[in-house]
C-alpha positions in Angstrom: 125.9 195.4 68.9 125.7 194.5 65.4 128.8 192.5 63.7 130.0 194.7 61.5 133.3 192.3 60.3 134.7 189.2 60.1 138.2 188.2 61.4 139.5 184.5 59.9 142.1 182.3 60.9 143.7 180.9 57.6 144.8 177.4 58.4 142.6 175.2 58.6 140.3 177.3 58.3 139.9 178.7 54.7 143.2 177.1 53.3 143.4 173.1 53.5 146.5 172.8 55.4 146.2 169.5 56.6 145.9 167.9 52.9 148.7 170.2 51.6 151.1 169.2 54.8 150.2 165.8 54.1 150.8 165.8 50.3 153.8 167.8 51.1 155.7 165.4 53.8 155.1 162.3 51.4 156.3 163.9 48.8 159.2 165.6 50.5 160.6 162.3 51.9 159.7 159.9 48.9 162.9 163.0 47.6 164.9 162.8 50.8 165.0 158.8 50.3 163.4 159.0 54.8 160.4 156.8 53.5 161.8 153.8 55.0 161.9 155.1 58.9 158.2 155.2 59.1 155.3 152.8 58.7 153.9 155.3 56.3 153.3 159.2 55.6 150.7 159.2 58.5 153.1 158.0 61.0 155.7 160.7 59.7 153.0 163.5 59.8 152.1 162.6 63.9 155.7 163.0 64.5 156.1 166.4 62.5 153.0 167.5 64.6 154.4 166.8 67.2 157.4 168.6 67.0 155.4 171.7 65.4 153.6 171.7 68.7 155.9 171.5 71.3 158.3 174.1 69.4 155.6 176.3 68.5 154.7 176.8 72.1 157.8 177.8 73.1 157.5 180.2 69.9 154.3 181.5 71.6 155.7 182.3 74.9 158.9 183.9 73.7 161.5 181.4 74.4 162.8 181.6 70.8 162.7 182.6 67.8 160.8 182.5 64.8 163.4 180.9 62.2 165.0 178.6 65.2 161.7 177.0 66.4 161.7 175.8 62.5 164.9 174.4 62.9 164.0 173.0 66.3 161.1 171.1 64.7 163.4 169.6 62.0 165.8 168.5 64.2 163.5 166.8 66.7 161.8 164.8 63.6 164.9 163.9 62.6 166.6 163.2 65.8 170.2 164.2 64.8 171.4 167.6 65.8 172.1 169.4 62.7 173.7 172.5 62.2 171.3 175.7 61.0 172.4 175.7 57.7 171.5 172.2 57.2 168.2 172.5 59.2 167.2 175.4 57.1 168.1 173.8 54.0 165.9 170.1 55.1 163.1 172.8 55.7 162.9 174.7 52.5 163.0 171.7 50.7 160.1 170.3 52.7 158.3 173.6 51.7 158.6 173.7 48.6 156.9 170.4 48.1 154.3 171.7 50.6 153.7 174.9 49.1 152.8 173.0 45.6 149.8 171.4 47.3 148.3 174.5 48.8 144.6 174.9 48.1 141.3 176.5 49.7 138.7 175.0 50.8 135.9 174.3 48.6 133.5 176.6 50.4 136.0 179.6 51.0 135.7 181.6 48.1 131.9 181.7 47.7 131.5 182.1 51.2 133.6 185.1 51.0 131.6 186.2 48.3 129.0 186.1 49.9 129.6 188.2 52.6 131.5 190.7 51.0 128.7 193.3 50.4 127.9 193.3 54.1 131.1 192.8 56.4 134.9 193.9 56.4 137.6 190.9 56.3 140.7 190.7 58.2 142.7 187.6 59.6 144.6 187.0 62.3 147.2 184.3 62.8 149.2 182.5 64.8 152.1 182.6 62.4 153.9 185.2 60.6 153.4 187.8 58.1 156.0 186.9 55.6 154.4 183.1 55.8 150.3 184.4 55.8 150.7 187.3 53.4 152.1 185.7 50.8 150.0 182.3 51.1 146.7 184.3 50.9 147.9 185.7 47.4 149.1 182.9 46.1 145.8 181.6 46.8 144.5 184.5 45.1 142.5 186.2 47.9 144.7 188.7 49.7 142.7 191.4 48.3 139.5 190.0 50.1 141.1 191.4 53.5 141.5 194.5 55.0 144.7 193.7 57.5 146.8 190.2 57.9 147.8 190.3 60.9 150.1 187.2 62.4 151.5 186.4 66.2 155.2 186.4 64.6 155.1 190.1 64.1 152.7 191.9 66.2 154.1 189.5 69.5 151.5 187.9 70.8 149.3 185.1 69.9 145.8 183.3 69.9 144.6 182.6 72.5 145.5 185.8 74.3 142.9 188.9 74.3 145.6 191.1 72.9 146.3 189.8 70.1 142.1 189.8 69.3 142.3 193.4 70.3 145.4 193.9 68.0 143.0 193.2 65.0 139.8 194.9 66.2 141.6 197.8 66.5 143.7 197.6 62.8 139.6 197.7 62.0 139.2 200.4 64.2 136.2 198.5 65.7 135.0 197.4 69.5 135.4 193.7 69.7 131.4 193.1 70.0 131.4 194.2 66.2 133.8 191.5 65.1 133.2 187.8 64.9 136.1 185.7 64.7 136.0 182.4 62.3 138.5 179.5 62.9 139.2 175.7 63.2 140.4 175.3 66.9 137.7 175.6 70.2 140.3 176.9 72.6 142.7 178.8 71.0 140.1 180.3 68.0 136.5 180.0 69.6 136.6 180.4 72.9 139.8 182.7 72.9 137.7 185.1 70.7 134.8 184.9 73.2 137.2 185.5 76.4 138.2 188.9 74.5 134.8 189.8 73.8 134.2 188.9 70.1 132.4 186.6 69.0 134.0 183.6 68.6 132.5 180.4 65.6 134.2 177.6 66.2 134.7 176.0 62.7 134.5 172.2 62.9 134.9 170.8 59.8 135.1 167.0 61.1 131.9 167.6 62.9 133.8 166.5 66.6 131.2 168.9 68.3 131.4 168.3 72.5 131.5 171.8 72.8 127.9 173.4 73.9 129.0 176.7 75.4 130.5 177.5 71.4 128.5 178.3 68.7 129.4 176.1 65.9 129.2 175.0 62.4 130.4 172.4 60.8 130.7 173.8 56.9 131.6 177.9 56.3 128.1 177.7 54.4 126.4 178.2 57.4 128.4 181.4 58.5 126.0 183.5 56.4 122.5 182.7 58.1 124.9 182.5 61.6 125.7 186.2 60.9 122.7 187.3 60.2 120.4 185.6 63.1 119.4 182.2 62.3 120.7 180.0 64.9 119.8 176.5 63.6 123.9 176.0 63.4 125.1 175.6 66.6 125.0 176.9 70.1 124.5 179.1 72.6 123.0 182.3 70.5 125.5 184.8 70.8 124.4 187.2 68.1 121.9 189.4 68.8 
């Protein structure tokens, strides 16, 4: 069956958010006067991570909210126990230095372009709409996709099949007609493929290790991937 549209992740993915969380987090506590209780910005950033990742999953399988795993991840970085108002305000302030750095990708927008005349666009997200929705037009290209849909608010996330179907259907399309493009093998690639689209793994630091996903390593190669050639990685899943 002929892909007909393509679904994208957004971080990561199409927006830089590594470089803009980075940018953001030394800029944020150069203000906060926190410098001093790491080695240096990359140290701080593995810690932030961490605490993104182990609050996020309990995001992901319902054990809290939305605004408290935010909290949660600001007061394990920290390591005091603050109260929500003061959690909240550490985070916004964080934002706001991180939102300032946002930027695609180099290749997004002509990439995008280029497929325009042939496939529908959509995302789907393992955040929230208020977040994704606004990002994409500040970046200037929410009006390149057809639905933005995000974990937060349709409640489920990548790499479950429903929340894959969720998007195929806002297309009104069977999953075989959508490809799904994003940076992570598991939760974006191969969770994709388990729900019958098919799934790119996008691996921008060219890690590869993954045969049984096809993969490219720069969103110039989606085009000629779409459209049959097969030179960018592996197995051929487009017929």
């Amino acid at each position: 069956m002929a892909i007909r549209a393509v679904l994208w992740d957004i971080d990561d993915t199409i927006f830089d958010y590594a470089a803009a969380d980075r940018a953001g987090m030394r800029r944020h506590l150069r203000d906060e006067g926190q410098s001093g209780g790491f080695a240096d910005v990359e140290e701080a950033l593995l810690r932030w991570r961490e605490a993104t990742t182990l609050h996020w999953a309990r995001f992901a399988a319902g054990e809290t909210t939305w605004e408290e795993q935010r909290r949660d991840r600001v007061r394990t970085f920290l390591g005091v126990p603050l109260g929500d108002e003061e959690a909240d305000a550490w985070f916004a302030r964080y934002l706001a230095h991180y939102e300032a750095a946002w930027a695609l990708f180099p290749d997004t927008v002509p990439v995008l372009d280029a497929l325009a005349a042939r496939y529908r666009h959509a995302v789907l997200s393992n955040s929230s709409l208020l977040n994704q929705d606004r990002k994409l037009r500040v970046l200037g290209v929410r009006d390149r996709f057809e639905a933005v849909l995000c974990a937060a608010d349709i409640g489920v996330s990548k790499p479950h099949a429903a929340a894959f179907h969720a998007a195929c259907d806002a297309l009104a399309l069977a999953p075989q007609e959508v490809a799904y493009v994003g940076d992570h093998p598991d939760i974006d690639a191969r969770g994709a493929l388990d729900a019958g689209l098919r799934g790119v793994w996008l691996d921008r630091c060219d890690l590869g290790g993954r045969p049984e996903l096809t993969r490219i390593t720069d969103l110039h190669q989606l085009p000629a991937l779409l459209g049959g050639d097969t030179r960018f990685g592996a197995p051929d899943t487009f017929g």
